[in-house]
C-alpha positions as CSV (number, residue, x, y, z in Angstrom):
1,X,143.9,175.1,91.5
2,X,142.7,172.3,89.5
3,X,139.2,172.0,87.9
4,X,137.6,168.9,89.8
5,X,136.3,166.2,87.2
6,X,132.8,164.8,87.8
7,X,131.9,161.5,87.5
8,X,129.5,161.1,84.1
9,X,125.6,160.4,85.0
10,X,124.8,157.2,83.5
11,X,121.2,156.3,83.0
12,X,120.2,152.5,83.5
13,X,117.9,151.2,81.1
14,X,116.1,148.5,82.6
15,X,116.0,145.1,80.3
16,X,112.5,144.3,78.9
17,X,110.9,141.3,81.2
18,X,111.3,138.5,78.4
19,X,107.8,137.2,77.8
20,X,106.2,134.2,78.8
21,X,103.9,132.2,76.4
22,X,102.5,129.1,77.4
23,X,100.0,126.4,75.9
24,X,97.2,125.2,77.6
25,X,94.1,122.7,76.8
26,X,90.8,122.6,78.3
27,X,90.6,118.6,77.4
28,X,92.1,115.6,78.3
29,X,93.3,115.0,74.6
30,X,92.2,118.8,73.4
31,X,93.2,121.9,70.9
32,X,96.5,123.4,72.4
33,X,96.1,127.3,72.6
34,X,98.3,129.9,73.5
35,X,98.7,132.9,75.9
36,X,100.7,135.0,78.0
37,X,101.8,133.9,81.5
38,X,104.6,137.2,81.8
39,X,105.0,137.9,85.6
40,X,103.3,134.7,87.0
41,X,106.8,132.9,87.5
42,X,107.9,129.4,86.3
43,X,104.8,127.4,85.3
44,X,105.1,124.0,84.4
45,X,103.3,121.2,82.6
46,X,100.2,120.3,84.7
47,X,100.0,123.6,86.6
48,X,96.0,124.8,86.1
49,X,95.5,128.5,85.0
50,X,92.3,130.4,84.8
51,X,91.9,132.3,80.9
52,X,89.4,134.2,79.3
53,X,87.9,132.5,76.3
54,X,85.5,133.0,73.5
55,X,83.4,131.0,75.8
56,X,84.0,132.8,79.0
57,X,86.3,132.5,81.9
58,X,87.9,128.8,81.8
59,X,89.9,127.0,84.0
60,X,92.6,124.8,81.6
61,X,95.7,122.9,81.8
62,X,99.4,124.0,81.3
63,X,101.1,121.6,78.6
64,X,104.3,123.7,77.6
65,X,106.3,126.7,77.2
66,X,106.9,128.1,74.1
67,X,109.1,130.2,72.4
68,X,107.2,133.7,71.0
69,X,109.1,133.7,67.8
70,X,107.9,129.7,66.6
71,X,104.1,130.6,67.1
72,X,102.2,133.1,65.3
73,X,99.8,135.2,67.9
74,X,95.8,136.6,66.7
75,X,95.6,139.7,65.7
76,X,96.4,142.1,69.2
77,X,98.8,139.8,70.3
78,X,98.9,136.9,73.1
79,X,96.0,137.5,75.5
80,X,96.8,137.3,78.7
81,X,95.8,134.4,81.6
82,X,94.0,136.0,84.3
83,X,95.7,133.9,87.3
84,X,97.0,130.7,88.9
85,X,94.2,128.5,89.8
86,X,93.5,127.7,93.4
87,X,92.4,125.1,95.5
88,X,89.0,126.3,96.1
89,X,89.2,126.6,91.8
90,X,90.0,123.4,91.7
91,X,87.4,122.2,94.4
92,X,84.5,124.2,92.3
93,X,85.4,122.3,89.0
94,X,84.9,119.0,90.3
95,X,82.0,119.5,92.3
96,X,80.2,121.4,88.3
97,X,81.5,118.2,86.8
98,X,80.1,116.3,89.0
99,X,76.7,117.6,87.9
100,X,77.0,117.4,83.9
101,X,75.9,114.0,83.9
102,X,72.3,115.0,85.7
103,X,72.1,118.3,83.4
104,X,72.7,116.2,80.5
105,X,69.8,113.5,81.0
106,X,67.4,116.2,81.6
107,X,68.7,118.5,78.7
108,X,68.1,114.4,76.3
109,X,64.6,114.2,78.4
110,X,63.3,117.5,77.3
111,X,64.6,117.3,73.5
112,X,62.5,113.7,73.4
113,X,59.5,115.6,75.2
114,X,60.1,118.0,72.0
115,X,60.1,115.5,69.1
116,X,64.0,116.8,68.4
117,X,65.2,113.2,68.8
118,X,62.7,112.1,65.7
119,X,64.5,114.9,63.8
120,X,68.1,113.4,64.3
121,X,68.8,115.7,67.4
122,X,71.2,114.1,70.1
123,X,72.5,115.3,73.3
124,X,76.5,114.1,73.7
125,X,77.3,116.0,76.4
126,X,77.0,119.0,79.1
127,X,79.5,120.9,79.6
128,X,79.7,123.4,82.9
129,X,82.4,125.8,82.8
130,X,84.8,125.5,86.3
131,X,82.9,128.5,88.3
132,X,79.3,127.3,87.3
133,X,78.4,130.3,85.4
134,X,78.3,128.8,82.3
135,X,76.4,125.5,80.8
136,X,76.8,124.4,76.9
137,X,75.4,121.4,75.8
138,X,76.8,119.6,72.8
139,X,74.6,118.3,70.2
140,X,74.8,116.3,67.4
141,X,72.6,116.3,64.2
142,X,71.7,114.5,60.9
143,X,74.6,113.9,58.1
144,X,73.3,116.1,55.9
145,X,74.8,119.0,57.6
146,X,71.3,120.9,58.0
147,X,71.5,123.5,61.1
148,X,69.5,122.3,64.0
149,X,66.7,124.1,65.2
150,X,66.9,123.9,68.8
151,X,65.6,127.2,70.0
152,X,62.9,125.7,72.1
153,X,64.8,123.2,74.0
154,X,67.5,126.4,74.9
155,X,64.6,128.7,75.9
156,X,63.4,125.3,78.0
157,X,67.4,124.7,79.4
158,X,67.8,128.3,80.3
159,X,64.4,128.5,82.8
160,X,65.2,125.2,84.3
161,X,69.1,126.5,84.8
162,X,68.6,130.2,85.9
163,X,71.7,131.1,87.5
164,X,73.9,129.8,84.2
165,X,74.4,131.2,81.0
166,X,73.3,128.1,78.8
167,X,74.4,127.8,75.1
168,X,73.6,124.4,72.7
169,X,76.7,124.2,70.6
170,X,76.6,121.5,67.5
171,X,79.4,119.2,66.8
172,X,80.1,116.8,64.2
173,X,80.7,113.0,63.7
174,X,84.2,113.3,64.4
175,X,83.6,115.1,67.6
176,X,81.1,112.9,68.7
177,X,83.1,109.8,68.7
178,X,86.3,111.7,70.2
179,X,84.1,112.7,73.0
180,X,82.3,109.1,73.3
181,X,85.7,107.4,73.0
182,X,85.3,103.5,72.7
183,X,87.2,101.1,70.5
184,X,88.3,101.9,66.9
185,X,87.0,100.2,63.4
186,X,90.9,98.7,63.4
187,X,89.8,97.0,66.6
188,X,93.0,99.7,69.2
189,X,91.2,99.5,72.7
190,X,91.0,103.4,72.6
191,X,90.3,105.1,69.2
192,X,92.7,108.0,67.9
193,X,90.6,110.9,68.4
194,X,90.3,110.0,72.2
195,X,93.7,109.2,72.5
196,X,96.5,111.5,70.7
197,X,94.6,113.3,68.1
198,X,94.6,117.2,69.2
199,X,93.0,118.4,65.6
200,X,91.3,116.6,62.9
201,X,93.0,116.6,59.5
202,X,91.0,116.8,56.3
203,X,91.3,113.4,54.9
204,X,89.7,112.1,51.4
205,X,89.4,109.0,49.5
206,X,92.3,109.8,47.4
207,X,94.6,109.0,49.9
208,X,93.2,105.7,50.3
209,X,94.1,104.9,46.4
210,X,97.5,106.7,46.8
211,X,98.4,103.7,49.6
212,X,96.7,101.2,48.0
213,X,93.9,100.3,50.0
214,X,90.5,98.6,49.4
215,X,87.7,100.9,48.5
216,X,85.1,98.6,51.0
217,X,83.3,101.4,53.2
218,X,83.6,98.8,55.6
219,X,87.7,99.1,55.6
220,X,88.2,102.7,55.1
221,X,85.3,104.3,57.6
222,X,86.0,104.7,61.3
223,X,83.3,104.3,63.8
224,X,82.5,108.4,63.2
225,X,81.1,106.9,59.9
226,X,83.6,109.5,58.4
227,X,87.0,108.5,56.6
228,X,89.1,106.9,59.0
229,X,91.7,109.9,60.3
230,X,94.1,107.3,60.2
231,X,94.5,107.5,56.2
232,X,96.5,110.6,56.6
233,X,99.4,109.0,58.4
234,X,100.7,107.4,55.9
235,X,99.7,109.4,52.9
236,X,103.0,111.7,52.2
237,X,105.2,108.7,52.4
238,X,103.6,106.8,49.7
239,X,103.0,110.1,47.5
240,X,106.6,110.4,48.1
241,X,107.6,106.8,46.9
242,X,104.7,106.8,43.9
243,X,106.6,109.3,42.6
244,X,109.8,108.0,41.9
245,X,108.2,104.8,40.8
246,X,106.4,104.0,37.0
247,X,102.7,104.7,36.8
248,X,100.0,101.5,36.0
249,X,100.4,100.5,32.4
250,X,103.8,101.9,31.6
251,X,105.8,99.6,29.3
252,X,109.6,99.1,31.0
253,X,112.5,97.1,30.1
254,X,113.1,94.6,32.9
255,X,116.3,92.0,33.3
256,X,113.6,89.6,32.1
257,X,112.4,91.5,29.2
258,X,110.3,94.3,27.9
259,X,106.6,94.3,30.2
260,X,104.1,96.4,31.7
261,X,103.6,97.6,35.0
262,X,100.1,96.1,36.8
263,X,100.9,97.4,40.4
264,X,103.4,99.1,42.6
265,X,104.8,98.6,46.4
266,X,105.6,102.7,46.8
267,X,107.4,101.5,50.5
268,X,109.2,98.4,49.5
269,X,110.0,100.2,46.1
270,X,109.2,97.3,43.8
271,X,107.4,96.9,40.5
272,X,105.1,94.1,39.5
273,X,105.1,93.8,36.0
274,X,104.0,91.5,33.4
275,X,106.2,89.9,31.1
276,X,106.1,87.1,29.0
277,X,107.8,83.9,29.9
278,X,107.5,80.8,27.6
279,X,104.6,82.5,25.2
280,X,102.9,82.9,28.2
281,X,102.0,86.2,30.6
282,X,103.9,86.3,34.3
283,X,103.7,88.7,36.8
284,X,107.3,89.3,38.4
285,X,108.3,91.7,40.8
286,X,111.4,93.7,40.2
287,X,112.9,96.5,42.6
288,X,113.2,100.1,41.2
289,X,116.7,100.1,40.0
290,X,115.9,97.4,38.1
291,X,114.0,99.0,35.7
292,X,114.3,100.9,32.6
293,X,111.6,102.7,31.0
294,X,110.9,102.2,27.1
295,X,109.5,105.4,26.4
296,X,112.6,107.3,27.6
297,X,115.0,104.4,26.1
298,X,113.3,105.2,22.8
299,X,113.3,109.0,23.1
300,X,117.5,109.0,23.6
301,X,117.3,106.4,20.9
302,X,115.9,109.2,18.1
303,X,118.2,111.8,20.1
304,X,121.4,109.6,19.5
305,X,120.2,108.9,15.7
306,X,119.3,112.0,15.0
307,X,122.0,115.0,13.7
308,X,123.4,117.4,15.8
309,X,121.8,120.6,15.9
310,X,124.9,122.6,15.4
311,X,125.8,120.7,12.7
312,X,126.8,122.5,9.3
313,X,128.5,120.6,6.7
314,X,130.7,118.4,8.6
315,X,131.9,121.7,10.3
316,X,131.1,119.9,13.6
317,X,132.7,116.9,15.3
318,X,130.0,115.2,16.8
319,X,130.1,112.4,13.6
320,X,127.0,112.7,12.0
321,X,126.4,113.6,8.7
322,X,123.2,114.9,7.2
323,X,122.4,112.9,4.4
């Protein structure tokens, strides 16, 4: 009789549910942050999800999917959004917003009641979060970047707002005039912050001298009264193109004669240099291969006159003799 063969057990291993990360903003033009939407099936840009924040529980806006290897999570990982928002979600955070404007006048009355006004205080904005259980107002303060004391006027905020959790939050220039929105120092309907600009980038006045630009606070500041955020567009281009360029002052030899740099056009890639035509000084412009510059001319000058290094006695073939 012959033995019957059983079929092998075979154990399925059930494939990890790929994960889910998504990036959502609480502004119109915001701060794009990440989390985990695993298990909530396809969301797409423009779907609202409700997310647990620093500042409590927050109803934002879906922008895109991304992929989990190209973003680098906090420490413990991707948190988690706590659902799909509804239409009575919805229907609460337009009815709160519609009361900011009323929270804010009173929250501006009572810091001019307090003298906070005199001391540089101002009231930008109130902010409710979408379920009403929450109420921040943003404030603004003098330039010299002294904490405001506002403890009164948040003691004063939280009695006349008793079923909200009210916090005063400071914000700076920048922030102020993203918020306010209005036209730009460059005269664009819509200024950048309250257009495209997600994140401010640090920008200093050497980035105006690297393109080139007029030093006139009246050029080079944006309505903020900050550096104009615009200054950074530019920027690496020109660093780029400065560099392969000569330096203000350097002598080079031109098709026209020996002269000396005065200025530089880092996009077009010319020189302006001063030469001198007839016994008398001209400024020309020549492009970049056009130029030759005399200190490195003169340095394989001595190279070329000098003897080689290796040479011993007319032992080597390079045809110059030590004298």
């Amino acid at each position: 009789m012959s033995e019957m063969t059983l079929p092998a057990e075979t154990s399925a291993v059930a494939e990890p549910t790929p994960r889910t990360i998504i990036g959502v903003r609480f502004m119109r033009v915001g701060k794009v942050y990440h989390f985990d939407a695993t298990g909530y099936g396809p969301l797409k840009s423009g779907d609202r999800v409700i997310v647990e924040t620093t500042r409590g529980r927050q109803l934002g806006e879906v922008v895109n999917r991304v992929d989990p290897a190209k973003t680098s999570p906090s420490e413990g990982g991707y948190k988690a959004i706590e659902g799909i928002a509804t239409p009575r979600d919805l229907a609460l955070l337009q009815m709160w917003k519609s009361k900011e404007t009323e929270a804010m006048i009173s929250c501006r009355e009572r810091a001019h009641q307090l003298g906070l006004d005199q001391a540089g205080v101002k009231v930008v904005r109130a902010d409710y979060s979408y379920d009403g259980s929450r109420l921040t107002f943003l404030l603004s303060g003098p330039d010299d970047g002294s904490r405001l004391e506002t403890r009164s006027l948040k003691d004063d905020m939280q009695a006349m707002h008793p079923h909200q959790q009210v916090a005063l939050r400071q914000i700076g220039p920048r922030d102020v005039a993203k918020l306010l929105g209005g036209m730009g120092a460059c005269g664009l309907e819509t200024r950048c912050c309250s257009m495209f600009l997600t994140e401010f980038s640090p920008v200093s006045i050497k980035m105006a001298k690297e393109q080139g630009i007029s030093l006139n606070p009246d050029e080079i500041t944006g309505m903020c009264g900050r550096l104009r955020c615009c200054l950074v567009y530019e920027y690496e281009q020109y660093a780029a193109a400065r560099k392969a360029l000569p330096k203000r002052n350097k002598l080079v030899l031109t098709p026209k004669g020996q002269g000396r740099v005065v200025d530089v056009n880092p996009l077009k890639e010319s020189v302006f240099v001063e030469i001198m035509v007839d016994d008398e000084p001209r400024t020309l412009e020549f492009m970049k291969h056009e130029l030759q510059p005399v200190e490195e001319l003169e340095a394989l000058k001595k190279k070329a006159a000098s003897p080689c290094d290796r040479h011993q006695g007319g032992g080597c073939n390079c045809g110059k003799a030590k004298n």
